[in-house]
N, C-alpha and C positions, 0 to 999 in steps of 0.2 A: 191166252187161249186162241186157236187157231179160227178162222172164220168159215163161217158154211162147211163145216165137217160133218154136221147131222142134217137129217132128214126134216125135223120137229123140233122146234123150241118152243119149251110148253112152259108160263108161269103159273103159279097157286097162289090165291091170296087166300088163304084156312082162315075162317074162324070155327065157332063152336054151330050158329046156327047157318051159315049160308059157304058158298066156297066159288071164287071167283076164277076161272081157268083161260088165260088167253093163249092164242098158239101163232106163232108163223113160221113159212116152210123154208129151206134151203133155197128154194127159185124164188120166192115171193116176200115183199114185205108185208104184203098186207095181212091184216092183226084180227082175226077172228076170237071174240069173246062173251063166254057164258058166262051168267051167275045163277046157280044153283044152290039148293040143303047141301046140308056138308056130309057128303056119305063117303067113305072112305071105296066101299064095296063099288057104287059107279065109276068113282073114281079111279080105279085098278082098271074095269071094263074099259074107259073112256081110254087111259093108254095103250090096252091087250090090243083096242080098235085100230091104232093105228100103223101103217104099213112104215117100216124102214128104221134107221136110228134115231134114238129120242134121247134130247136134253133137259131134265126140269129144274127149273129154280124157286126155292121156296127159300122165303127171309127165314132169319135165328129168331125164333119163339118158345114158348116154352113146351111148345106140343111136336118142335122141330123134330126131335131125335124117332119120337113115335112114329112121324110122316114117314121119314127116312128107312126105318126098318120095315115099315109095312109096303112102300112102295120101290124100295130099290132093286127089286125082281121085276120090276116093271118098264125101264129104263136102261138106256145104256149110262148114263152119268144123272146122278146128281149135286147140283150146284146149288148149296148151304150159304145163302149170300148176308153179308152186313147189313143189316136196316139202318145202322147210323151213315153208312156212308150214302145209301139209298135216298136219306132223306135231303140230303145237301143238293139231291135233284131234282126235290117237289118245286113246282107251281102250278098256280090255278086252281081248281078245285077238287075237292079227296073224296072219291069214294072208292069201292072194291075192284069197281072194272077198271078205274081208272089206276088203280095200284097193279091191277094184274097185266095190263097196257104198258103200262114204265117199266115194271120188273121184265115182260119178254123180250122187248127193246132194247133195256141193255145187257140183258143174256146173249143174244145175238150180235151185240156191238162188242162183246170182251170187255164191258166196263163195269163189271160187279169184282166186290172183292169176296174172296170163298173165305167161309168159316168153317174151320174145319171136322168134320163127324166122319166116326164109323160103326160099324155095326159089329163090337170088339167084346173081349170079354172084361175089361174093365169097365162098362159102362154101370155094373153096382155099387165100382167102388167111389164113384162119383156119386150116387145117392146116399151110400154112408158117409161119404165126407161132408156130404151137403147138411144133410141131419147132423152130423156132429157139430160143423160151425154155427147151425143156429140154435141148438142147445146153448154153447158156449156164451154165443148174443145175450140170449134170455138170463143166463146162470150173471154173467159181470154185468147185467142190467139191473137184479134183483141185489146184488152184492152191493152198489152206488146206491139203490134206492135205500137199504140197510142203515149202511152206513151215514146216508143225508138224512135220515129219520131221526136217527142219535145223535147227529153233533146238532140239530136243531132243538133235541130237549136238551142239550147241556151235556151232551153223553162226548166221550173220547171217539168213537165210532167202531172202537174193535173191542168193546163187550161180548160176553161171552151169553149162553143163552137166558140163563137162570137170573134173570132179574124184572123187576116192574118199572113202565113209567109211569109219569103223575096223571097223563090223561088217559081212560080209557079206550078215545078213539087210536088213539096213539098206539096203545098197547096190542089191540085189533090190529090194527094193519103190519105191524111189527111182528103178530104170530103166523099172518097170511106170509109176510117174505119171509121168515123162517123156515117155514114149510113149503117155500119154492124152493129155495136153496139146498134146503136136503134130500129134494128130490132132484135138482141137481144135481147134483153131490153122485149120488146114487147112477142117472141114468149116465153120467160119466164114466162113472167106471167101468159100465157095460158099453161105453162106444170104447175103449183102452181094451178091453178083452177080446174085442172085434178085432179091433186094429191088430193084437199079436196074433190072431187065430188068420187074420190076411196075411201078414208077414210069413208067416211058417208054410203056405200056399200056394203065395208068387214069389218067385224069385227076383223079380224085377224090385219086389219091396226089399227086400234082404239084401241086394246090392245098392239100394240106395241109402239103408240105414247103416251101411259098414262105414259111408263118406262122414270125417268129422262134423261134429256138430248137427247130424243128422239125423235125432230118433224117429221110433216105426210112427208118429203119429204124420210128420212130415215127409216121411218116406212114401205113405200110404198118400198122400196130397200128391206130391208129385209126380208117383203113377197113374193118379187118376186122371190128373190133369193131361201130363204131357202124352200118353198113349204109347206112343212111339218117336224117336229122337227123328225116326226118318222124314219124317211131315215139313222137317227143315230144313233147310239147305245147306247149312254150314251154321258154328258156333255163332257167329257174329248177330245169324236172324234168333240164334235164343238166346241170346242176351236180349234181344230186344223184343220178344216176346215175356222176356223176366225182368224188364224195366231197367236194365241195369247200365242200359249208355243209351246215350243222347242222335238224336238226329240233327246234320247238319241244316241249315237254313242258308241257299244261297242262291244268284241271282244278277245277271249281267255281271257276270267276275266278280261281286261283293259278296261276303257272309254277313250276315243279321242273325248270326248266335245260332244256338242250337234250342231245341223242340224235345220234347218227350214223344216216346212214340206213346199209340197205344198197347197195354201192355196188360198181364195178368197179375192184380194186385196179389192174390194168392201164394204164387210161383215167388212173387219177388220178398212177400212176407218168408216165404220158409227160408230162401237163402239169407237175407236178412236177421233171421232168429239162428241160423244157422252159424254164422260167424260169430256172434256174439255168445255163443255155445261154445263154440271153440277155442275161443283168445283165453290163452293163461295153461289150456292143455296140452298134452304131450303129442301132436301132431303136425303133417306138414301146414295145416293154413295157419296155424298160430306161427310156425316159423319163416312163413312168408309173411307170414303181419309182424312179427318185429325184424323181420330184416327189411323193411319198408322202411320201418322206423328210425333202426339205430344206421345202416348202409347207404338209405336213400335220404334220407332226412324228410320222409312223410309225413305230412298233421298225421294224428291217429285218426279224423275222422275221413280223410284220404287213405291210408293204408285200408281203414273199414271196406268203403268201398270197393277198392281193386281189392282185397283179399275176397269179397264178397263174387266179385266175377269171377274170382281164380274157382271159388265151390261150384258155380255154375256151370263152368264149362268142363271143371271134375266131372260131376252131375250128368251132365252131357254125354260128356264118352262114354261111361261105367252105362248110361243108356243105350247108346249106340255100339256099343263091344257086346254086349250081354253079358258079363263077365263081372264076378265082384273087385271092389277098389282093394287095390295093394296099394298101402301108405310107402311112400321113398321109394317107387321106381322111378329110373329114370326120365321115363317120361310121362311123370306125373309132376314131377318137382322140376322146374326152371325160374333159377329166382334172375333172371337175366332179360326176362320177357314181361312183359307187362309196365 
């Protein structure tokens, strides 16, 4: 980020009852800061007021995205900053001005990292994906509890419903997770009727579910997540947005290994379930996973991997082209790389 380009660099620190606003100007460092009730409406006012280009930076919370679309008429940029990296620069003592103090300090200094939001049309299907994953939670939580109930009486765990145990309470709590489950059961198959009634709507879901190993429920994740493939620079930073290579570690001309970045466990779960969907099928990444195998002499849990990046960066373009994946084009298939 280039320095002193705006007029106003303005932090928030939002909560629900107070909101803490620090600001400094393009000529001055010095850090003017209110704390005020958290009203959205002054707060639109408090920027209309000011004269010339404005910068805000507000941390990732969960009220972010709302901040974002209610204020970014208001602003010429706003800047969605990491709280985790934010907090590797506390000392001293925390309270709100003091957070809204730090955060326009280093809005102004180019030392925040952006997270990234827009004000997009994908931003429901990120709510349905979110409702579906913690259905899902709740549904293989009550499924273990089931199952840990009956191999505690004596049971194999995969009884079927029509039976009694010896204890009452037992049998109580056995009819309560049964009737989780099958309202499970249930509201799953209305987030799967979601999911195709999305897919037949965006196209971006349709070319992601044509990539092997990729049905519309992961397809529908991957849209919601990745937004746009443009947000990135080149494959190599969405690979590592999708966990899927390491960062090096080095230092006066030595390495000390490599680092995980941070990365989106989601993204890296769907290509992950994605290869393992694939392998044994009639498509190019199972034919790059056993020509790893039988050509390069790969472990299979090495081919897994790089077959796993090779869907990612499929993933990728079929993102970035707008266009759906044709299986064996030329330059889709290069078993010479990687």
């Amino acid at each position: 980020m280039e320095d002193n380009i705006y007029d106003h660099y303005i932090a928030i620190d939002w909560s629900n009852k107070n909101m803490a606003i620090a600001r400094m100007t393009k000529k001055s460092n010095k850090i003017t800061v209110i704390d005020v009730p958290s009203d959205v409406s002054e707060l639109k006012f408090y920027l209309k007021k000011l004269n010339g280009t404005k910068m805000l930076a507000i941390e990732e919370t969960t009220t972010t995205q709302w901040l974002y679309t209610e204020l970014k008429d208001y602003v010429d940029r706003i800047f969605i900053c990491d709280p985790t990296r934010n907090k590797l620069l506390n000392e001293g003592p925390k309270n709100d001005k003091i957070d809204a103090r730090k955060l326009v300090h280093l809005l102004k200094a180019g030392l925040m990292k952006e997270v990234y939001h827009s004000n997009e049309k994908f931003l429901n299907l990120r709510r349905v994906v979110s409702g579906y994953e913690d259905l899902v939670k709740a549904g293989v939580r009550a499924k273990n509890q089931r199952y840990a109930l009956l191999r505690a009486c004596g049971k194999k765990g995969n009884e079927k419903k029509d039976f009694n145990l010896e204890s009452r309470g037992d049998n109580f709590v056995l009819e309560c997770l049964e009737r989780q489950i099958e309202g499970y059961e249930k509201e799953k198959q209305a987030y799967e009727k979601e999911f195709e009634r999305l897919a037949k709507k965006y196209p971006e879901i349709r070319h992601q579910k044509a990539l092997p190993g990729i049905g519309v429920i992961n397809a529908v994740k991957i849209v919601a997540r990745v937004v746009t493939a443009y947000r990135f620079a080149d494959k190599g930073h969405y690979l590592s947005y999708a966990g899927l290579v390491k960062l090096e570690k080095e230092s006066g001309g030595r390495t000390y290994g490599k680092k995980n970045p941070r990365y989106c466990r989601q993204i890296k779960s769907v290509y992950k379930s994605g290869v393992i969907a694939a392998i044994g099928g009639n498509n190019p990444i199972n034919d790059y996973y056993e020509n790893l195998i039988q050509e390069k002499g790969c472990s299979e849990y090495i081919a897994r991997h790089k077959a796993c990046r090779r869907l990612a960066v499929l993933s990728f373009g079929v993102f970035k082209s707008g266009k759906k994946y044709k299986p064996y084009r030329k330059d889709h298939v290069n078993y010479n790389k990687n």
